[in-house]
C-alpha positions in Angstrom: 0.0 0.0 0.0 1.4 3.5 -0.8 1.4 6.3 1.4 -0.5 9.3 0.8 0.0 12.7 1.4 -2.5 13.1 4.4 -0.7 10.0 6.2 2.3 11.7 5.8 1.1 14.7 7.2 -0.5 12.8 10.3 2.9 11.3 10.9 4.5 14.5 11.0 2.2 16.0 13.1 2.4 13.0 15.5 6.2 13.3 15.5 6.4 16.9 16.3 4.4 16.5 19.1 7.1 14.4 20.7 9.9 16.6 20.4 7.9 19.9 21.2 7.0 18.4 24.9 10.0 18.2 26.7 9.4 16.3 30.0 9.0 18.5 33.2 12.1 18.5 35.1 13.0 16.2 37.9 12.9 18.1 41.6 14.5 16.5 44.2 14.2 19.0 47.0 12.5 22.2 46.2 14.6 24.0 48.8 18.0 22.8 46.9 16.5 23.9 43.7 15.8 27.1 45.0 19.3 27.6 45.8 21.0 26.7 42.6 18.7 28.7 41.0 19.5 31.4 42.8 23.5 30.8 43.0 23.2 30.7 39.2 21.3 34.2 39.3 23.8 36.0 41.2 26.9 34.5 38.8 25.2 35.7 36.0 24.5 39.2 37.3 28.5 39.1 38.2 29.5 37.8 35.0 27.3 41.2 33.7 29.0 43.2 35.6 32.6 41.9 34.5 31.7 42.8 31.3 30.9 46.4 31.3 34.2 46.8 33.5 35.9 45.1 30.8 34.0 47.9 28.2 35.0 50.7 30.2 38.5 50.4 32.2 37.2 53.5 34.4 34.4 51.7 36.1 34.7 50.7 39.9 35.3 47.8 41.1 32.4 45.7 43.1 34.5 44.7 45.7 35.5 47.4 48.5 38.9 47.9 48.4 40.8 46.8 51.7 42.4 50.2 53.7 46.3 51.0 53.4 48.1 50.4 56.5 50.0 53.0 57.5 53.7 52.2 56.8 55.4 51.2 60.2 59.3 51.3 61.4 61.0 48.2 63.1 61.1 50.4 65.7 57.6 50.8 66.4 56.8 46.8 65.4 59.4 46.1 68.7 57.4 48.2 70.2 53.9 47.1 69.7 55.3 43.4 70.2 56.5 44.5 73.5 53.1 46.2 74.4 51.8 42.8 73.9 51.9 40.4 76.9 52.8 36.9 76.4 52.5 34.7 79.8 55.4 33.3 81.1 54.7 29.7 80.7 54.6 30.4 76.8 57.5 31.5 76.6 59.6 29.3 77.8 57.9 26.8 76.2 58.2 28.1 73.1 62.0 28.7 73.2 62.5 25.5 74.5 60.7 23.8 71.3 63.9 24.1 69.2 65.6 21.9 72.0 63.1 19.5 73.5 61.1 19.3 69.4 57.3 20.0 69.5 56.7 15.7 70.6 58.9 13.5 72.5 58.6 9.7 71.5 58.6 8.0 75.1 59.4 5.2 73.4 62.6 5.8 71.4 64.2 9.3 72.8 67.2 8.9 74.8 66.7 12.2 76.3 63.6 11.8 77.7 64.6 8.0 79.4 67.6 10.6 80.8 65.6 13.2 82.1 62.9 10.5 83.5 65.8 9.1 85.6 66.6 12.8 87.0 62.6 12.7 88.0 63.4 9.5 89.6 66.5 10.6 92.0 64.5 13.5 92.9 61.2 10.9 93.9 64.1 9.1 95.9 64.7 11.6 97.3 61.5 12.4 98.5 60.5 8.8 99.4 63.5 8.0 101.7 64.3 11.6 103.4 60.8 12.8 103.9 59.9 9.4 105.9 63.1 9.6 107.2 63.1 13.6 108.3 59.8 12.8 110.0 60.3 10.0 112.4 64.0 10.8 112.9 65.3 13.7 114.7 66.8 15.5 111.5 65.6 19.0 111.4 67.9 21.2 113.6 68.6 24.6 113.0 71.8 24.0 111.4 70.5 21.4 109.0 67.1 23.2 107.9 68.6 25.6 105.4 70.3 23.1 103.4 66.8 20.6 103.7 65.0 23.7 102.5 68.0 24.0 99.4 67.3 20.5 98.6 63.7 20.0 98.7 63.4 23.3 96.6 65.8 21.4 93.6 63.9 18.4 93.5 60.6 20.4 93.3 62.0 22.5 90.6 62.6 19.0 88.8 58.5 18.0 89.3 57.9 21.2 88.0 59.8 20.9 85.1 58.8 17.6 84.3 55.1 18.6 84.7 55.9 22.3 82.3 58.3 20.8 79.5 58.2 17.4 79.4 55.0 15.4 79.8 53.2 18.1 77.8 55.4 16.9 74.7 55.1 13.3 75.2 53.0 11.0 72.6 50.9 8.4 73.5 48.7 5.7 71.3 45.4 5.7 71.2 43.4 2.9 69.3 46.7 2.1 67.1 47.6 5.7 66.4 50.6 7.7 67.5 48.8 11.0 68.5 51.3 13.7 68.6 48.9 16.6 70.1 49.0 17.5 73.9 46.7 15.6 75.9 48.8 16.0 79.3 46.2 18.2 80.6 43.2 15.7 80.1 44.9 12.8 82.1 44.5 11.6 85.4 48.2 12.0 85.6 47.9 15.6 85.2 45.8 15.4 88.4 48.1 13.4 90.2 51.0 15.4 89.2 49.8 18.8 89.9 48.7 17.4 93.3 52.1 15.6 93.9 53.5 19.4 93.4 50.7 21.2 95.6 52.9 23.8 97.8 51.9 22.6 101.2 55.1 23.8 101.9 53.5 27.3 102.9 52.3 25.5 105.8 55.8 26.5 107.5 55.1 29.7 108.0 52.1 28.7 110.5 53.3 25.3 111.8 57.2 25.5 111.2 59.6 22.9 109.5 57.9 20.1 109.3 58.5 17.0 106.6 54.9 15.9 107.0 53.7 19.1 104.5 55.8 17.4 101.7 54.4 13.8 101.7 52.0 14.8 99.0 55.9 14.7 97.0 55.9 10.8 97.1 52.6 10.5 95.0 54.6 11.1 91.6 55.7 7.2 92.0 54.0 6.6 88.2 57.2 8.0 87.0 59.6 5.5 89.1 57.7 2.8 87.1 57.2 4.8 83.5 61.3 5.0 84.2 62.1 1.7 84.8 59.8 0.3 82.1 62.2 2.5 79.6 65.2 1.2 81.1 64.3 -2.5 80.5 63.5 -2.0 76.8 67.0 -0.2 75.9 69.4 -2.4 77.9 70.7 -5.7 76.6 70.3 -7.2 79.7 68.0 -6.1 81.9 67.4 -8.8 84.1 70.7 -6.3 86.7 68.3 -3.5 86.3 65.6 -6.1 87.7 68.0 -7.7 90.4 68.9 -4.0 91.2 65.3 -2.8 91.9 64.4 -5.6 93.5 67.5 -4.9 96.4 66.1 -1.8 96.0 62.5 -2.9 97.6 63.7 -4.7 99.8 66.3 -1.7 101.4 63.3 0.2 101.6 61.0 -2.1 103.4 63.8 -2.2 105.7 64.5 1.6 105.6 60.8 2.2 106.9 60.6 -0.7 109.2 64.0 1.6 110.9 61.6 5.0 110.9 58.2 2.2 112.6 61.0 1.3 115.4 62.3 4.4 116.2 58.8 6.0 116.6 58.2 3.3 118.7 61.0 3.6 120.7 60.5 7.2 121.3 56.8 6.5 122.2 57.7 3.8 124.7 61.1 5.8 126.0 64.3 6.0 124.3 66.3 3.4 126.5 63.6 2.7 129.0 63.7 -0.9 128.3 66.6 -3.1 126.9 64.1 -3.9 123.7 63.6 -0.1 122.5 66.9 1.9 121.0 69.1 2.8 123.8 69.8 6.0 122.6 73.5 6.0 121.7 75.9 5.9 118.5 73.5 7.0 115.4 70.2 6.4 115.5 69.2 5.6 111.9 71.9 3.0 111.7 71.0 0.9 115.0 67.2 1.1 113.9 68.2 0.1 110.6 69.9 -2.9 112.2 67.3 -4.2 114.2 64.7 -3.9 111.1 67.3 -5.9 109.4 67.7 -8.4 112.0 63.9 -8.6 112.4 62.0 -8.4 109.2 65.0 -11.4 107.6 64.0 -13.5 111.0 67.7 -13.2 111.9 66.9 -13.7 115.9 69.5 -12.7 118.5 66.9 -9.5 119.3 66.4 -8.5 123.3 63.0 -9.4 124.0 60.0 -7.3 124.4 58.6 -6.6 127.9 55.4 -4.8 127.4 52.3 -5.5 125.5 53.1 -2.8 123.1 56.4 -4.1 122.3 55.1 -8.0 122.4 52.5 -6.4 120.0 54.4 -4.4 117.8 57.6 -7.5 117.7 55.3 -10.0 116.7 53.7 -8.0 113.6 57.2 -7.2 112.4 57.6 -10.7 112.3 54.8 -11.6 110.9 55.2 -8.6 108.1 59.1 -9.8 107.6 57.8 -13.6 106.7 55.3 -11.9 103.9 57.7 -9.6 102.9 61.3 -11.6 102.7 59.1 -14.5 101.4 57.6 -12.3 98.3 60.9 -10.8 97.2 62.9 -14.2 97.4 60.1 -15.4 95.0 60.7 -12.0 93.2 64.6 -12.6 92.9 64.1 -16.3 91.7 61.7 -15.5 88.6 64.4 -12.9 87.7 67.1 -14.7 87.9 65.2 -17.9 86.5 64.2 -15.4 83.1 67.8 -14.8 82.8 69.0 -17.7 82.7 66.4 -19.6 80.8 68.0 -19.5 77.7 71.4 -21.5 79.3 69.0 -23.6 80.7 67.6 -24.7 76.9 71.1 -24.5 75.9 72.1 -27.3 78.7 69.2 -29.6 78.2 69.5 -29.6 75.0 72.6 -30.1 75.0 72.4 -33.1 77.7 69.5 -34.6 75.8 71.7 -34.8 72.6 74.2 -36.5 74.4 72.6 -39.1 76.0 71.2 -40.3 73.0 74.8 -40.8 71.4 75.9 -42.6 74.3 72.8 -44.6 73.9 73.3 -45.4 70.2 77.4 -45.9 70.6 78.5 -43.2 68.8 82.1 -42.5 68.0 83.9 -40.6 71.1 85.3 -38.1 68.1 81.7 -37.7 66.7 80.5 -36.7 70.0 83.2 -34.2 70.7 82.4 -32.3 67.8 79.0 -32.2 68.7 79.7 -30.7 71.5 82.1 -28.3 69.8 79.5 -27.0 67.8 76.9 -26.6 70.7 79.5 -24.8 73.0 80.5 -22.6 69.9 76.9 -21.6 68.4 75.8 -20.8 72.2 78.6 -18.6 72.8 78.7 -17.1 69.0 75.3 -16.0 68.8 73.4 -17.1 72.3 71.1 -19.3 71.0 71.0 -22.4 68.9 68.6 -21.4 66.1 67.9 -17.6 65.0 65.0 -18.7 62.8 63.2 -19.5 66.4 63.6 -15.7 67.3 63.1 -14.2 63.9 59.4 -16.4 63.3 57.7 -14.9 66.5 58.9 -11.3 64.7 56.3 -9.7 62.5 57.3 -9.8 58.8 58.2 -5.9 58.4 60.9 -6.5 61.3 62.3 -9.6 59.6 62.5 -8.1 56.4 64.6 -5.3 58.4 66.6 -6.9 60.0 67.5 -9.3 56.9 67.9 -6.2 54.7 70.2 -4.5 56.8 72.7 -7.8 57.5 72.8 -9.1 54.0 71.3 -6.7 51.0 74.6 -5.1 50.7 76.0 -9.0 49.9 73.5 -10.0 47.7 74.0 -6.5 45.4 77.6 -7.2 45.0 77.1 -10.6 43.4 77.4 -10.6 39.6 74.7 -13.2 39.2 71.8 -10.9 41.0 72.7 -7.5 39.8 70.8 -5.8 37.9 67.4 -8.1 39.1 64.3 -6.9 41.1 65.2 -5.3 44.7 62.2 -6.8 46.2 63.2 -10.1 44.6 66.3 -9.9 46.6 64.7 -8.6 49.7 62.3 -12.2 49.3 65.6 -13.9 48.8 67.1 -12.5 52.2 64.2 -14.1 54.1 65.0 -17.6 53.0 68.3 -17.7 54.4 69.7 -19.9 56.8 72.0 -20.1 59.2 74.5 -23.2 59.6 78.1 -23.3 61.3 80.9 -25.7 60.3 83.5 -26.8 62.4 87.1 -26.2 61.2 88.0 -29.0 58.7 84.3 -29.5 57.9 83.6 -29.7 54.3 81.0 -27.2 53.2 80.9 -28.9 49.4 82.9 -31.6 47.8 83.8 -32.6 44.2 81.2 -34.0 42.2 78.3 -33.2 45.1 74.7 -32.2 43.3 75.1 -28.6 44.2 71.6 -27.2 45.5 72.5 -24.4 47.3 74.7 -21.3 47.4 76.7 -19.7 50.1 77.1 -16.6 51.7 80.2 -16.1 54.7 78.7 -14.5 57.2 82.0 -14.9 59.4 84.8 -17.2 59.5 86.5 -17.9 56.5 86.3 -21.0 53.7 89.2 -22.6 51.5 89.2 -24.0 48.2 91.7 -26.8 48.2 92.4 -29.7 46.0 95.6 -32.4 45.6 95.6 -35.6 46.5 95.5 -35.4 50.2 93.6 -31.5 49.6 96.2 -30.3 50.8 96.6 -27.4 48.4 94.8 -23.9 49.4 93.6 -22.9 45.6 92.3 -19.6 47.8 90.7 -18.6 50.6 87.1 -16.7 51.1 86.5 -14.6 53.8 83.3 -13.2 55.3 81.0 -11.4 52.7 82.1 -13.8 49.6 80.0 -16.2 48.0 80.2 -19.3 46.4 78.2 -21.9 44.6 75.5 -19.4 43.1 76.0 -21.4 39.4 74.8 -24.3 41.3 71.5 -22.5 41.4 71.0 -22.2 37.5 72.6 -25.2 36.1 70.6 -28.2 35.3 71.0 -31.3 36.8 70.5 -33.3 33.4 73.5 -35.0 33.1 75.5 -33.6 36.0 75.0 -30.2 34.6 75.2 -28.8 38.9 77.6 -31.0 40.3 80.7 -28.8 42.3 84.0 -28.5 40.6 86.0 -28.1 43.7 85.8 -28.7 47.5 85.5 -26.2 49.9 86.0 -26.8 53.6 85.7 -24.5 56.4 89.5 -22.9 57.7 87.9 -22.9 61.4 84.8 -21.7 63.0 82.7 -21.1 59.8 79.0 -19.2 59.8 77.5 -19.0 56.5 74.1 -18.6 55.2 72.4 -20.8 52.8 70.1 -20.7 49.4 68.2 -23.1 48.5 67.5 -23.8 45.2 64.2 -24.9 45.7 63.5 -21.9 47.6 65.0 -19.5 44.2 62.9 -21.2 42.2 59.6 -20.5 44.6 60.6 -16.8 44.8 61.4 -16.5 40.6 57.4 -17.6 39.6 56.6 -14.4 41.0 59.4 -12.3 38.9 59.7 -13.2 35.5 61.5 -10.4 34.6 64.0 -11.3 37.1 64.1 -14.9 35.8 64.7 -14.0 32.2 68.0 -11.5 33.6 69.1 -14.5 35.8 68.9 -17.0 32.8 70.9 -14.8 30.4 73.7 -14.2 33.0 74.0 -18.0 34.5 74.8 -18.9 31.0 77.5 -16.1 30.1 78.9 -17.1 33.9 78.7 -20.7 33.1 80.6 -20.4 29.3 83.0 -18.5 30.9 84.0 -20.7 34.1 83.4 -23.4 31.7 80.3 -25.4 32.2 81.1 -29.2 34.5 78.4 -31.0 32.3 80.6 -30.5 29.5 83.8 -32.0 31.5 81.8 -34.6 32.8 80.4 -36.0 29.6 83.8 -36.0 28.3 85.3 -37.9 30.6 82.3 -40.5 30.3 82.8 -40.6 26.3 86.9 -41.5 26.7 86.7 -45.1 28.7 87.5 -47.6 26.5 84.5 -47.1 23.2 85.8 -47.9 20.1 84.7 -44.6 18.5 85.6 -41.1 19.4 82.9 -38.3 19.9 81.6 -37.5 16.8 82.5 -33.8 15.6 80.7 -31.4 15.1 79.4 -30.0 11.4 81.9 -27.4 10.2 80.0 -24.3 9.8 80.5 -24.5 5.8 78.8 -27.1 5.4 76.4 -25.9 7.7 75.9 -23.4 4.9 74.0 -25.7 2.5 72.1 -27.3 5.0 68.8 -26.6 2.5 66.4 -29.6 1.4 68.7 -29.5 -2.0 72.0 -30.6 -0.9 70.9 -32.2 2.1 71.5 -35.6 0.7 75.3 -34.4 -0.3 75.9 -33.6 3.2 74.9 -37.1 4.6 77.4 -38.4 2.1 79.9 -36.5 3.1 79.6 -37.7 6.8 79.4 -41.2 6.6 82.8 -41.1 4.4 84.4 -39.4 7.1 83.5 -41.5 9.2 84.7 -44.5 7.0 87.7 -42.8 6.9 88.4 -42.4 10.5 87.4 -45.8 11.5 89.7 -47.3 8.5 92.5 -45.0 10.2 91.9 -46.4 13.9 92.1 -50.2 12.6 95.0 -49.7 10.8 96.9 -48.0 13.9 
């Protein structure tokens, strides 16, 4: 059916209406819409009004224009800087920024662990003279000025601590190092500011009296924070444990001497034969009895009254608790200390009873022992793979990096490969010792490993009786990395040469298996290693080659066949290939014609 006219007319009518009717437009809010329209107003009206400015270069400009400041001498800045007051506190803090830095890691910082033990002598201080001060008779007129001198230098040092220090100091908070000052908002900020509370001022109404500074012996948080520091920077900190344990225990005994004395003077000084008699000093024969009574010693005067039966038999009683908990105390210490010579002996023991068990050769079990003794005293324990697993894998990758990345960058084989392909390879090492005259690789050994000397030296030697040194490899050499890349088809990786340890020996170790694990994941790095195994192995002359050699000589009839000669080679096409294959077999005719006649 054709179309008419009118049809077409319809369609076009019907078509038109479609593209005159846009849809209405979407609103999502009606405020937001508002808005935009209204933003979009106000940038047109702008946009207007830059374009009559542009027109006419005369108009003014929208915007008011910001006043001049009056032009000022450095004379009169000093002086309005001056007129300004800035509290003392902020100044000295600020000026000591460029020497303390804006944070202190409590962690890591030397300086702060320094100044932490200058807070601690002064809280020693505090602890042992102000108990002291107050039950002894201490403060005469000729000794209260220089009390008064020291008390004010160790509360200079809590102020100090409270100003400079612990204002700076970082702390973690749900994983994160936060660096801004939070000192304020602690409860040690409390404690601290109360610790430094002048009660002192009480003198003035009541007179010299220690009792007014005891609020001085509440700062003990930073004894603790300071010994917690010590412990994580010294190598052995099971003497800084021994230490403060003698420490507790001088104490105990130090205030047991003050609890005597006040009980002597309450019941009479030399009234009874139990209570001090009241010559030679007084601190040191109070200090003697507590010593003789809290460690059950004996050989004391016996009490007479109830208050001395009273007070003797709660010393005892507090001396049993008290000796008894830091004798427990001094035996986990010392038992941490020495737990890894413990493992070392039973270990050790364990080994060597089982060779006596099995008969083992008296020289086989002296060298067993050699090496134990020697690995315990080289590196303290028997296996450093035992302390590197419980490490997370950032701090073993640290650690391996900075012992032996420098090594692996100097070999020929691995230069020029993937550095995180040789980080992956440092993590694979292990550590083995030799004993001198141990041999680390002999002749004709499948060679799956490589060597690095980590100390000690190695030899290469040969002769009948290897007796000749060839040379000698000290620590950072390697050896055996073409054992890596050569096949083991026809003794393509056996060693050349043997290599025996010129004494104590500690090398680390490659596996080959564990190369190959690490290359899947770089095959870039493969390609690289590939090309330079075989330029190192053509030019220290490949062992497969010598080895197949030396098979093909014996006693066959027939010499190796040689090789094509490259002219020949030439017209190695479909056309003469025929020619060629005549050519060889006469040869060969020849040669055997040549051996039957000779």
């Amino acid at each position: 059916m054709v179309p008419t006219r009118g049809h077409n007319m319809n369609i076009l009518y019907d078509q038109t209406l479609f593209t005159t009717s846009p849809p209405p437009p979407i609103i999502i809010n009606k405020y937001a819409d508002e808005q935009l329209r209204s933003v979009a107003k106000r940038m047109h009206e702008r946009l207007e009004l830059y374009k009559e400015k542009v027109v006419d270069q005369y108009a003014s400009s929208p915007e008011i224009t910001p006043p001049v400041s009056e032009y000022s001498t450095p004379e009169k800045r000093l002086e309005e800087e001056k007129k300004v007051k800035v509290p003392l506190k902020t100044r000295i803090i600020d000026r000591m920024d460029p020497i303390l830095g804006a944070t202190i890691d409590p962690f890591t910082d030397r300086r702060y662990i320094a100044w932490l033990s200058l807070v601690t002598v002064a809280f020693n201080y505090n602890a042992w003279f102000i108990t002291a001060r107050l039950c002894f008779p201490y403060h005469t007129e000729a000794s209260i000025p220089y009390w008064f001198v020291m008390d004010v230098l160790a509360d200079l040092v809590y102020a100090a601590d409270s100003i400079l220090f612990q204002p700076r100091k970082q702390f973690v908070k749900g994983g994160d190092i936060i660096v801004s000052k939070h000192y304020r908002e602690s409860e040690r900020f409390l404690v601290d500011m109360v610790s430094v509370f002048p009660l002192d001022l009480l003198y003035l109404k009541f007179g010299f009296n220690s009792a007014f500074r005891a609020n001085r012996i509440l700062k003990l948080d930073t004894f603790f924070e300071f010994s917690d520091r010590l412990e994580s920077i010294l190598a052995k900190a099971y003497i800084w444990r021994v230490i403060r344990t003698i420490g507790y225990l001088l104490f105990m005994l130090h205030l047991n001497a003050c609890f005597y004395y006040v009980a002597s003077d309450y019941q009479g000084i030399g009234k009874t034969k139990w209570v001090y008699s009241g010559q030679g000093s007084a601190y040191l024969r109070c200090y003697y009895f507590a010593v003789r009574s809290l460690i059950n010693i004996g050989g004391l005067n016996e009490p007479h009254t109830v208050f001395e039966i009273t007070f003797q038999m709660t010393n005892f009683f507090i001396g049993v608790f008290v000796f008894s908990s830091l004798i427990g105390q001094m035996r986990d210490v010392i038992g941490a200390a020495t737990a890894g010579q413990t493992y070392f002996r039973s270990s050790m023991d364990n080994t060597v009873a089982y060779m006596v068990t099995n008969h083992i050769p008296h020289m086989v079990q002296n060298r067993v022992r050699t090496w134990y003794t020697y690995t315990w005293d080289a590196q303290g324990m028997l296996d450093e793979s035992e302390l590197l697993d419980k490490m997370p894998l950032v701090m073993r990758t640290a650690i391996a990096v900075d012992i032996n990345l420098a090594t692996f960058q100097k070999i020929a084989l691995f230069q020029g490969c993937d550095q995180q392909m040789l980080v992956d390879m440092l993590l694979r090492l292990k550590s083995i010792i030799y004993l001198p005259g141990d041999f680390v690789v002999k002749k004709g050994d499948i060679g799956k490993e490589m060597y690095i000397i980590k100390s000690g030296a190695v030899q290469v030697v040969g002769g009948p009786d290897n007796s000749i040194v060839f040379v000698t490899l000290k620590a950072g050499c390697v050896f055996g990395e073409i054992s890596l890349l050569q096949s083991s088809k026809d003794g393509g990786n056996r060693r050349t040469a043997n290599v025996k340890a010129y004494g104590f020996a500690n090398l680390f170790v490659l596996e080959k298996k564990d190369l190959f694990d690490i290359l899947v994941h770089y095959p870039e790095s493969q390609k690289v290693l590939a090309r330079k195994g075989r330029k190192l192995m053509k030019a220290k002359g490949p062992a497969a080659a010598k080895v197949e050699e030396e098979k093909k000589k014996g006693l066959a009839l027939f010499g190796p066949k040689p090789p094509t000669p490259k002219f020949l080679r030439a017209f190695g096409g479909p056309f003469n290939k025929k020619f060629i294959e005549k050519l060889k077999v006469t040869k060969l005719f020849l040669s055997f014609c040549t051996h039957v006649h000779l």
